[in-house]
N, C-alpha and C positions, 0 to 999 in steps of 0.2 A: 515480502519476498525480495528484499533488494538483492543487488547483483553481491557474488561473492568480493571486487575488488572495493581496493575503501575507497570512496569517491574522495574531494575536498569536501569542506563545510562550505555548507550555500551551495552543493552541487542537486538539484534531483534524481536521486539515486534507483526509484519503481516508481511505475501505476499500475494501478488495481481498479478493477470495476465491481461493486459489490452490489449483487441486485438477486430477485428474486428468483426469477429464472434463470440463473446461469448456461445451464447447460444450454438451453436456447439460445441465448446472448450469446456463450462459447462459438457454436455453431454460426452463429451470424458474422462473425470477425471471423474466424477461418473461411469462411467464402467471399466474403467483401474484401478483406487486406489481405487474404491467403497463408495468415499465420496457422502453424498447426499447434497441436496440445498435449500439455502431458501434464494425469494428473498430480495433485500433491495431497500427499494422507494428514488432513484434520484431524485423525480422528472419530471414526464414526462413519466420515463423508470426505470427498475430496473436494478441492477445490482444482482451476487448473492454472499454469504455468505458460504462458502464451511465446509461441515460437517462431522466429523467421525462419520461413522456408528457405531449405539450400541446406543452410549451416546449421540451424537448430538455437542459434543466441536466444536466450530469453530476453523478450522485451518486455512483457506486462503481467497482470494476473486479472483471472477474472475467477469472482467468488461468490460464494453463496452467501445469502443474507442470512445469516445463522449464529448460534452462538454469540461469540464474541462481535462477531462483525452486524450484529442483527440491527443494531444502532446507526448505521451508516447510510448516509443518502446514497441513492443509485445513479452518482457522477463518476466519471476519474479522479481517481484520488492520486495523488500525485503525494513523493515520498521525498523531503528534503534533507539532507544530511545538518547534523547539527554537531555541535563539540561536547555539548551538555545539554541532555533530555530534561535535566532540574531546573536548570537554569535558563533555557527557552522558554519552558512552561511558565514559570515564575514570570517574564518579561510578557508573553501575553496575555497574563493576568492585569498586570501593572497598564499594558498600554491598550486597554478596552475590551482584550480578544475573550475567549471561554474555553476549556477543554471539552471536546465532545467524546472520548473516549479517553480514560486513564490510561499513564505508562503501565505495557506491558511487554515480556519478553517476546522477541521473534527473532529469528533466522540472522545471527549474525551482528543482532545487537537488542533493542530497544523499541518502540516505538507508542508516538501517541497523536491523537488525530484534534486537531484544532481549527476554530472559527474564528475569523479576525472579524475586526468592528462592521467589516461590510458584507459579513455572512457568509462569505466563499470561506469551504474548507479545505484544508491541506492535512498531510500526517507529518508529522517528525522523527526523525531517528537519529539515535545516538548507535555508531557503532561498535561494538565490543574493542576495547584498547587491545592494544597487541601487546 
């Protein structure tokens, strides 16, 4: 769910929390940092859209361990802007890393979730050219 503007490349563009319990989880961040929610249609199920109070900005996502995302550790995932979702992948192949989740289309461009050689994961995205 990145933000609608195009960030630069190398900017982190979303986070997402993708765990079992969501809506629990949901519930816990809106009373601890007082973001509020709104959901977003999956398909099926929603997941939510995490919001500063006041203005409504989205800052994060918090999701369900399901489908697509069922594969995901229950960290922040943190979304980094890239130029070329083919050619990043390729380059963490080459320099140790793995793909933990293939490109797939989302919200405004691209994206694919990767583990560099020291196990921490990140996602990628490529966003839609203009």
């Amino acid at each position: 769910m990145p933000r609608a503007t195009k960030p630069k490349v190398g900017a982190i563009t979303w986070s997402d929390l993708t765990v079992k319990p969501a809506v629990k989880v949901r519930d816990f961040y809106a009373a601890v940092v007082g973001w509020k929610f709104s959901e977003v249609n999956m398909g099926g199920y929603g997941d939510f859209c995490m919001n500063q109070p006041g203005n409504g900005q989205p800052v994060a996502g918090v999701c369900h361990a399901r489908g697509e995302n069922a594969g995901l550790p229950p960290q922040w995932l943190i979304y980094i802007n890239v130029a070329s979702l083919t050619r990043s992948l390729a380059a963490c192949r080459r320099r140790g890393g793995e793909v933990v989740c293939p490109p797939r289309p989302m919200s405004g461009g691209r994206m694919a979730v990767i583990r560099d050689p020291a196990g921490a994961v990140a996602a990628l995205f490529e966003p839609k050219s203009d």
